[in-house]
C-alpha positions in Angstrom: 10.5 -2.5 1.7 12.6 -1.9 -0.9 14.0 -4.4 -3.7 17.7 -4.3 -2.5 16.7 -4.9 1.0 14.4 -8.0 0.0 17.7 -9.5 -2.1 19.5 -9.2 1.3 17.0 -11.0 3.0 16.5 -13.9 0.4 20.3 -13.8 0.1 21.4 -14.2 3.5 21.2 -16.8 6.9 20.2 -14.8 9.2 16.6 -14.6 10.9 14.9 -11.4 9.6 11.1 -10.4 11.1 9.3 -9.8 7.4 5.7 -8.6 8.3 2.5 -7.8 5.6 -0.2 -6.5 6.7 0.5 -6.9 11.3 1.2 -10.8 10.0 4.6 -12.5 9.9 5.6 -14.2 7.0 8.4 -15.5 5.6 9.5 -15.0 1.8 9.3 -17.8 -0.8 10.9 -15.6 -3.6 10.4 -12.3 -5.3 10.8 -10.5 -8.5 11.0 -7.0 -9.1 7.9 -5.8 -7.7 5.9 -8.8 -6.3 7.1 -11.5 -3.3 5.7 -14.5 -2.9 4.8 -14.9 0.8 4.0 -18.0 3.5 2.1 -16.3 6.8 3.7 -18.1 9.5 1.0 -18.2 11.6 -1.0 -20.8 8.7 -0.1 -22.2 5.4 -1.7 -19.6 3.6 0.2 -18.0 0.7 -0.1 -15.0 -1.1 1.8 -12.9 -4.0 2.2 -9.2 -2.5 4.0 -5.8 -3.4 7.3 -5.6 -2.3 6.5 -2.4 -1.0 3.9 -3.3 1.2 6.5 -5.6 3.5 8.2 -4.1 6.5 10.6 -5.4 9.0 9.4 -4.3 12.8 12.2 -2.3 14.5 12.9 -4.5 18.4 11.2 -1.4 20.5 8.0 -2.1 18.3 
C-alpha cells in the first residue's frame, strides 16, 4: 500500500478491507513508513510497513 492510499483510508468513513499478512486488521494510525495495526480477529497489535498492507480486490 502506498502512503497516499493509507491517508485516504485513515481520512475517510467508509469501510475499507486493510489486510497484513492473509489477516484483517484495522489501522490505528501511521507515519511515513510504519502503521500501527489492530488484527480483527484478536486484540493483538503490531507496528508494520506501510508497504506490506493490501486491500483484497471483491473477486479475491
Amino acid at each position: 500500500m502506498e502512503l497516499n492510499r493509507m491517508k485516504h483510508i485513515l481520512n475517510n468513513d467508509d469501510k475499507y478491507d486493510v489486510y497484513y499478512d492473509n489477516r484483517a486488521v484495522w489501522i490505528q494510525g501511521a507515519n511515513d513508513e510504519i502503521a500501527k495495526v489492530g488484527f480483527v480477529d484478536n486484540f493483538e497489535e503490531k507496528d508494520v510497513f506501510i508497504k506490506d498492507l493490501y486491500e483484497r480486490n471483491l473477486g479475491d
